[in-house]
C-alpha positions in Angstrom: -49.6 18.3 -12.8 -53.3 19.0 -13.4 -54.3 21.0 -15.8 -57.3 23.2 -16.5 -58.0 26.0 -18.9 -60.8 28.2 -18.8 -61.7 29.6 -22.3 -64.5 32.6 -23.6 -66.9 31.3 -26.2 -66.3 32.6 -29.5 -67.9 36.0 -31.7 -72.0 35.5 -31.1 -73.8 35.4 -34.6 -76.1 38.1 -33.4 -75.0 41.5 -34.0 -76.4 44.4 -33.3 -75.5 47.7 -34.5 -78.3 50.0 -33.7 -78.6 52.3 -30.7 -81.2 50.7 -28.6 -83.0 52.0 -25.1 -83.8 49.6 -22.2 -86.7 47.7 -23.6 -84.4 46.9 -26.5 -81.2 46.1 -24.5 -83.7 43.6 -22.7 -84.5 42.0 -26.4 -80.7 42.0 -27.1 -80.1 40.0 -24.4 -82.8 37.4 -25.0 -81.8 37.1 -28.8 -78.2 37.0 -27.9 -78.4 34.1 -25.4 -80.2 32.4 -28.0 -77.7 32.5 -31.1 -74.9 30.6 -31.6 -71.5 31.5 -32.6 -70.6 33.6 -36.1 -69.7 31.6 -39.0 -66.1 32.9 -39.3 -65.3 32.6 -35.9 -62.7 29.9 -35.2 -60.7 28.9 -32.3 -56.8 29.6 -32.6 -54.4 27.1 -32.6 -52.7 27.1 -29.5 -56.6 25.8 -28.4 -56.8 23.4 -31.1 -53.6 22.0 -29.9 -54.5 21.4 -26.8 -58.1 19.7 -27.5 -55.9 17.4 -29.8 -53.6 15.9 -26.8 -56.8 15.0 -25.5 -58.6 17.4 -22.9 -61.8 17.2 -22.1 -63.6 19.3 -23.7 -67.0 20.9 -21.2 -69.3 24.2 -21.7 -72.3 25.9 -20.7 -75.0 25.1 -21.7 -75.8 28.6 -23.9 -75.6 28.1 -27.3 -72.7 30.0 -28.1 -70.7 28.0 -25.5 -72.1 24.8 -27.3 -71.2 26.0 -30.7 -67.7 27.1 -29.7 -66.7 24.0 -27.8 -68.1 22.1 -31.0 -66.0 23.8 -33.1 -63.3 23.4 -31.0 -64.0 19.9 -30.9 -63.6 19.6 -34.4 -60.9 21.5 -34.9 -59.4 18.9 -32.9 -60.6 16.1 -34.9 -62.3 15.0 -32.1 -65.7 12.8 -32.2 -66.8 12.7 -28.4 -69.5 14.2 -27.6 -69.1 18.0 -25.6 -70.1 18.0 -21.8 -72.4 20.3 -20.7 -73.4 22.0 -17.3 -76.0 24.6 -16.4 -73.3 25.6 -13.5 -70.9 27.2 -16.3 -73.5 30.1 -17.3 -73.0 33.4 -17.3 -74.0 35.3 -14.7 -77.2 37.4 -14.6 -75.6 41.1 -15.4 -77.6 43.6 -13.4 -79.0 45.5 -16.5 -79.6 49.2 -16.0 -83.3 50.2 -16.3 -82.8 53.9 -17.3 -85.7 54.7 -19.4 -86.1 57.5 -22.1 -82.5 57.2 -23.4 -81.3 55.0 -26.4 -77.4 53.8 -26.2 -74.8 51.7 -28.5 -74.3 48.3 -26.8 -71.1 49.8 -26.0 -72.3 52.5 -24.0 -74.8 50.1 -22.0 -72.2 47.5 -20.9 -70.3 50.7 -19.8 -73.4 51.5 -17.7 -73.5 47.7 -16.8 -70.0 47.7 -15.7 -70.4 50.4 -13.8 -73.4 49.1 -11.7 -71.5 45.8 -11.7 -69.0 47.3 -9.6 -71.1 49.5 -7.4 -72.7 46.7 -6.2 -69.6 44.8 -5.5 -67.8 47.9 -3.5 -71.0 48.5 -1.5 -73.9 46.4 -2.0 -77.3 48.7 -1.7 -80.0 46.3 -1.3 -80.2 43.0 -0.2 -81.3 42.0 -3.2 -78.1 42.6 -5.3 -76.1 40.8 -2.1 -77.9 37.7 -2.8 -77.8 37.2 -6.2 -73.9 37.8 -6.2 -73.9 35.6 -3.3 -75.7 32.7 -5.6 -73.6 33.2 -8.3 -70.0 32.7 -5.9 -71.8 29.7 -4.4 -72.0 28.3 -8.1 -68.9 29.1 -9.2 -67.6 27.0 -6.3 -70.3 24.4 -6.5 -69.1 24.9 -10.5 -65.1 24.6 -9.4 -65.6 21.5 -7.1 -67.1 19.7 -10.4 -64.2 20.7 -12.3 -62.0 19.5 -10.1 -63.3 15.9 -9.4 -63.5 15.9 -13.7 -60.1 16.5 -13.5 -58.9 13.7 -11.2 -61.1 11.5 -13.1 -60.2 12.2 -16.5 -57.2 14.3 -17.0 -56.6 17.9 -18.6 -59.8 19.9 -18.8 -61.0 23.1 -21.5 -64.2 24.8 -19.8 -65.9 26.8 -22.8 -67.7 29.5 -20.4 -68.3 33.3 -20.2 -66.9 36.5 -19.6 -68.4 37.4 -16.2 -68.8 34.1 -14.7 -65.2 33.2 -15.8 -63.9 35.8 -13.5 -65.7 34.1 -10.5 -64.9 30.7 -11.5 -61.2 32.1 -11.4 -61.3 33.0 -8.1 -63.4 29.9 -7.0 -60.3 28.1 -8.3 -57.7 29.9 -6.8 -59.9 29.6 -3.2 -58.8 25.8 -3.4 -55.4 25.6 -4.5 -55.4 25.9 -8.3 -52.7 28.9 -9.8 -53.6 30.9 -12.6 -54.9 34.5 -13.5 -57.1 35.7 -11.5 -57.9 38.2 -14.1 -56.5 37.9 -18.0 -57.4 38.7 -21.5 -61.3 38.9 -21.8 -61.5 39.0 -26.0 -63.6 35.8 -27.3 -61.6 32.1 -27.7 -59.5 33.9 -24.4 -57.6 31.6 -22.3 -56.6 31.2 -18.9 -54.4 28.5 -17.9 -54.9 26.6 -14.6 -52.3 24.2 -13.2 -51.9 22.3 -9.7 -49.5 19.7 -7.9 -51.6 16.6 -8.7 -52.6 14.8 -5.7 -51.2 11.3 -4.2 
């Protein structure tokens, strides 16, 4: 049986509390894709336990991917280094560009979530069509890597995002792989993947 498990990174070390308008959500963003993962935030056990029979362990190549597969890694008492791969990213969020108002975080990745979704139900410019169509084509082009890692190596943890996870899910299940297509989305999150390995 193969095996692959797609985990969320763990807690960012940048926080930010204030309420912040567009301008500010855009230096948010920046700041957050820079920053590693908080101090206090370790991987559970069950995900230890599974790095220690000997998965490989592979993430993007954000910071806070890096530093949670690392810490996984260690956790593990492992001393390999962690793969990376640009493909595992997360996807470019269509950020609102409302100007004049200042929100929590919370209450932009509503408005996020929200235009996520509109776009996906009916796409309005051609634009947003081809930028979700790049980011399916490298979830697949990200799923076929996975795959050949796993016929090559074993059991596979993929450190990745929230977003992108979803459409790495679904890239997955496209070519014959069973597991969630959706599941819990909290950080150090995991989705199990399992398939009849192949003769």
């Amino acid at each position: 049986m193969s095996e692959l498990t797609l985990v969320r990174h763990g807690r960012s070390s940048h926080a930010e509390t204030a309420w912040v308008d567009a301008h500010g959500l855009l230096r948010w963003r920046a700041a957050y894709d820079e920053a590693g993962i908080a101090s206090d935030s370790a991987p559970p056990a069950a995900l230890v336990s599974v790095a220690s029979r000997g998965a490989t362990i592979v993430a993007s190549t954000l910071p806070r991917a890096v530093a949670s597969a690392e810490r996984l890694s260690t956790g593990a008492g492992r001393r390999e280094p962690v793969l990376q791969s640009a493909l595992l990213r997360e996807i470019e969020l269509p950020l609102p560009t409302i100007d004049g108002i200042r929100l929590p975080l919370a209450g932009w990745a509503t408005l996020t979530g929200v235009r996520l979704l509109g776009e996906t139900l009916r796409p309005g410019t051609r634009d947003a069509a081809s930028a979700r169509l790049a980011e399916v084509e490298r979830a697949r082009a990200a799923a076929a890597w996975l795959d050949e890692l796993v016929v090559a190596r074993g059991p596979v943890l993929v450190v990745t995002h929230a977003a992108f996870r979803s459409y790495l899910a679904r890239a997955l299940l496209a070519t014959g792989w069973r597991g969630p297509r959706f599941g819990a989305m909290g950080h150090w999150s995991a989705w199990p993947f399992s398939r009849p390995a192949m003769r």
